[in-house]
C-alpha positions as CSV (number, residue, x, y, z in Angstrom):
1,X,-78.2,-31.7,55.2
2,X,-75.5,-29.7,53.0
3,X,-73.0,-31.0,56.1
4,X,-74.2,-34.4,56.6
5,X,-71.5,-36.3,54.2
6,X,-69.0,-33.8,55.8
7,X,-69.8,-34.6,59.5
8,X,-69.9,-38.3,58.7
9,X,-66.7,-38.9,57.8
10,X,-64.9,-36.1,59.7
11,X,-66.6,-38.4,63.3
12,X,-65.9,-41.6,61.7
13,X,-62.0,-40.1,61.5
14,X,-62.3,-38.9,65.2
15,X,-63.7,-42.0,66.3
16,X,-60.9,-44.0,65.2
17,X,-58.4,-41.5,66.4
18,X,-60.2,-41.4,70.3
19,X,-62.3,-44.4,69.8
20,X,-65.3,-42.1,71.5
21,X,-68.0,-43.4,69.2
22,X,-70.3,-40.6,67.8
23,X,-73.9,-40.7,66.7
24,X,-75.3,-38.1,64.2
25,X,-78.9,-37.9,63.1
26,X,-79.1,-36.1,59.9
27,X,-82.3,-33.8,59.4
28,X,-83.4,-30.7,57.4
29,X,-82.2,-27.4,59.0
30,X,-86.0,-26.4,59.8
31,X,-86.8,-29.5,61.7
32,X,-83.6,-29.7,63.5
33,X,-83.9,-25.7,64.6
34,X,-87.6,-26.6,65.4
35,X,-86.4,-29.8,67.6
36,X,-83.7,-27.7,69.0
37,X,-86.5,-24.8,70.5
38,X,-88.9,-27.3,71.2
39,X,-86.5,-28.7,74.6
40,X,-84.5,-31.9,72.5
41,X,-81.1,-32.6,73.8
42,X,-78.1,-32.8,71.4
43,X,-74.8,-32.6,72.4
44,X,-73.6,-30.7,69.2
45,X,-75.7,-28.4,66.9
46,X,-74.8,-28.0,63.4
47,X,-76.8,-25.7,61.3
48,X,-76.4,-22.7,59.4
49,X,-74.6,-19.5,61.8
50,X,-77.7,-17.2,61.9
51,X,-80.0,-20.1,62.4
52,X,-77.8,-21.2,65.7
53,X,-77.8,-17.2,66.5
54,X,-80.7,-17.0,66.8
55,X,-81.2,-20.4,69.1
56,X,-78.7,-18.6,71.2
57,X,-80.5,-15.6,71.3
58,X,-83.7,-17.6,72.1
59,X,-81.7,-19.2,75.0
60,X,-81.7,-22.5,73.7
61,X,-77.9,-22.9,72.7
62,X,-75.3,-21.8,74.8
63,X,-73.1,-18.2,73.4
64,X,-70.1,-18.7,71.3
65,X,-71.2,-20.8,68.2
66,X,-67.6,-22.7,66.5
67,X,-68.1,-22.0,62.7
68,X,-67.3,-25.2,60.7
69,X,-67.1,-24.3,57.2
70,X,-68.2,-22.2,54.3
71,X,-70.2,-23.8,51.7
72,X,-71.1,-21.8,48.3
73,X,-74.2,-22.6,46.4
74,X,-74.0,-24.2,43.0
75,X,-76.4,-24.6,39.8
76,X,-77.5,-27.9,38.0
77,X,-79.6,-29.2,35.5
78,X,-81.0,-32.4,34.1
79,X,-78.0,-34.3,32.5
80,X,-78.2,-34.0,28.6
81,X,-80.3,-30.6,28.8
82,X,-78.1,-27.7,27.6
83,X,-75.8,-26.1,29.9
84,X,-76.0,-21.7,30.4
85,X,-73.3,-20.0,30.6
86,X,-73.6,-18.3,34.5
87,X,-69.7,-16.4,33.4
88,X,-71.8,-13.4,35.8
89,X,-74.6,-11.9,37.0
90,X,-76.4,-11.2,33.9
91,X,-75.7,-14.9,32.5
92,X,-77.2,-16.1,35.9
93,X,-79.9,-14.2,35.5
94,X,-80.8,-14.7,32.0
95,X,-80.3,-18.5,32.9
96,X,-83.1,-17.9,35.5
97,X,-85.1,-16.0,33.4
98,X,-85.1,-18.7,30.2
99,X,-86.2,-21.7,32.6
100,X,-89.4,-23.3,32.7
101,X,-89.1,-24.3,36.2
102,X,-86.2,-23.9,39.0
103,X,-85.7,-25.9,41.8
104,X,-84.4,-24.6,45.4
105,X,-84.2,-25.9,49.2
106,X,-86.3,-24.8,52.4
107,X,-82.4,-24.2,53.6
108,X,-79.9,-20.8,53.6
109,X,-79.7,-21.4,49.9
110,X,-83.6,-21.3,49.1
111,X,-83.8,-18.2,51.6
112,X,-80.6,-16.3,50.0
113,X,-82.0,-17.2,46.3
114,X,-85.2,-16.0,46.4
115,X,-83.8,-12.8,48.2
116,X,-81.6,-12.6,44.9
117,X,-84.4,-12.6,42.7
118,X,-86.3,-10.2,44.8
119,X,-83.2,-7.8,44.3
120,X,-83.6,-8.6,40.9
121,X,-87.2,-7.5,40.8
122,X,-87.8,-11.0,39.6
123,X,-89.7,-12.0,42.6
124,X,-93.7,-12.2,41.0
125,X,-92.5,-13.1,38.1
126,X,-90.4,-16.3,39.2
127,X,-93.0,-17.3,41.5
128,X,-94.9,-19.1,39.3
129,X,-92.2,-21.2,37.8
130,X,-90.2,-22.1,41.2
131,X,-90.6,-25.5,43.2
132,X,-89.6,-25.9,46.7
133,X,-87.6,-28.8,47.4
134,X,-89.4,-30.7,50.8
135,X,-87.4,-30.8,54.1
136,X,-84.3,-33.2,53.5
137,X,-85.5,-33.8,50.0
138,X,-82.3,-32.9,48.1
139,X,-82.9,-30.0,45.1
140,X,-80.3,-32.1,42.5
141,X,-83.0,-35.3,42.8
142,X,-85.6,-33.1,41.3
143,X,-83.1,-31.9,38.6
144,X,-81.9,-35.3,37.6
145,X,-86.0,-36.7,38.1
146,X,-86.9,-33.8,35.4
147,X,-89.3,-32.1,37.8
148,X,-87.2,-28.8,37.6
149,X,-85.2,-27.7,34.6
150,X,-82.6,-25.3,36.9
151,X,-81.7,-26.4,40.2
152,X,-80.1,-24.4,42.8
153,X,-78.3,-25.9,46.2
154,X,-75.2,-26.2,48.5
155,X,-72.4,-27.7,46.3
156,X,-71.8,-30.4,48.3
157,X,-75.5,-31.7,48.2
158,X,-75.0,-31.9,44.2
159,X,-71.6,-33.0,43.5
160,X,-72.4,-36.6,43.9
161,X,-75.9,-36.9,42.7
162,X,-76.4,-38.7,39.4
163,X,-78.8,-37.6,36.5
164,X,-77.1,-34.0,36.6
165,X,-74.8,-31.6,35.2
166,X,-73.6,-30.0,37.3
167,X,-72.7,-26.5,36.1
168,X,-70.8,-24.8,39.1
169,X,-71.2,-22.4,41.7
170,X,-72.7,-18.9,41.4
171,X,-70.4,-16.2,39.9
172,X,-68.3,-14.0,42.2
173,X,-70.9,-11.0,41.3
174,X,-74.4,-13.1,42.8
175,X,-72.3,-16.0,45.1
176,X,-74.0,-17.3,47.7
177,X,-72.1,-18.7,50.5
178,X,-73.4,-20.0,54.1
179,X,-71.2,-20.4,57.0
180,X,-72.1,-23.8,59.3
181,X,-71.5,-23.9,62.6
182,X,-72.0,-25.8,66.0
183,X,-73.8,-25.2,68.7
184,X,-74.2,-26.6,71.8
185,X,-76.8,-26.3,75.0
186,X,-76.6,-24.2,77.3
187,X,-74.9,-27.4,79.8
188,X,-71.4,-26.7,81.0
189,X,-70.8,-30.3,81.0
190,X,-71.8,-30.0,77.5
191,X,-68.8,-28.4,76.3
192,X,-66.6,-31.0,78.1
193,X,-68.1,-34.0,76.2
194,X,-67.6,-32.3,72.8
195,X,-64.8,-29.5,73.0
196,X,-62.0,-32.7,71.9
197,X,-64.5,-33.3,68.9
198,X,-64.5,-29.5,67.8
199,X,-61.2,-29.3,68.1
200,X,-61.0,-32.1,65.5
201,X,-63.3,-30.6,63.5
202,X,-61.3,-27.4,62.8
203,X,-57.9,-29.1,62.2
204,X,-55.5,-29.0,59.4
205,X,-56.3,-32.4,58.7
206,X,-60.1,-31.8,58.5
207,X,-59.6,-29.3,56.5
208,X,-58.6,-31.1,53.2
209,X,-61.6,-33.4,54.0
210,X,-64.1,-30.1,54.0
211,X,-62.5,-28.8,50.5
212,X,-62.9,-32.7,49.1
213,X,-66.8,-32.3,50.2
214,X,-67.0,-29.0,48.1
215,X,-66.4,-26.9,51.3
216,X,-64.2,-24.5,52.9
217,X,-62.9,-24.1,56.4
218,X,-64.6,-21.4,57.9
């Protein structure tokens, strides 16, 4: 999901460059991994680079993933709450410690946070107070609905979202960044449908069009 916006323009700019029309379905990361292993055919796999190693380790996705971009995780709360300063690790965690409830995503970023905490000895303690964003249900619209005080996602999943402030992305000391990358199946024809479109995808051109999404070319 943290790609979807991304992906959507970047095909709608290729399309009009080749005019080879492109069709994306847009899902959580779980389900698509899950649809992936379970036999459905995509052309193109985007999803976060361990999650497509280990589809290629399965023997569901061809070797040699093409990383996309690298998104960092950012921190929001309801608009009109007060903002925490998150200057570095100790602000973040202070932050985490002072909030009635925090919000994170079944994603990379939920995964990677809650392995923070844990390294912060935080885990038990946190686990009362944390709310699990559903599959594809974006973290910010539980921040901006009041259902979590401290919301934590990919950047480019909050940037747009109304109802929030949106604080910034994790200090330099506790960042978490994912890479996203394609995959495709293990079908040599595969690669000849789509190699054109991954090209595109890692151009100079698409790379101003990743930063403007809150991304990085990987």
């Amino acid at each position: 999901m943290a790609t979807r916006a991304l992906l959507a323009e970047l095909t709608e700019a290729y399309t009009a460059a080749s005019g080879q029309p492109v069709q994306i379905e847009s899902v959580g990361g779980v389900d698509a991994a899950r649809r992936v292993a379970g036999g459905e055919h995509f052309d193109i796999v985007v999803l976060a680079s361990d999650a497509i190693d280990r589809l290629i380790a399965a023997g569901h996705l061809a070797p040699g993933r093409v990383d996309l971009v690298r998104s960092a995780v950012a921190m929001a709360v309801p608009a009109g709450a007060p903002v925490p300063r998150i200057d570095n690790e100790a602000d973040l965690r202070a932050a985490v410690q002072a909030a009635a409830t925090i919000g994170y995503s079944t994603g990379p970023s939920g995964v990677a946070l809650q392995a923070l905490f844990a390294r912060w000895g935080l885990a038990d303690e946190l686990a009362r107070r944390t709310v699990q964003a559903p599959p594809g249900v974006p973290v910010a619209s539980l921040v901006a609905q009041g259902q979590v005080a401290l919301g934590f996602q990919q950047l480019s999943e909050m940037m747009t979202v109304p109802g929030i402030t949106l604080i910034g992305t994790l200090p330099a000391d506790a960042a978490i960044v994912t890479t996203f990358s394609a995959g495709l199946p293990p079908d040599a024809q595969a690669r000849v449908r789509t190699q054109a479109l991954l090209d595109f995808m890692n151009t100079e051109a698409a790379a101003a069009v990743k930063r403007r999404h809150g991304m990085d070319p990987a």
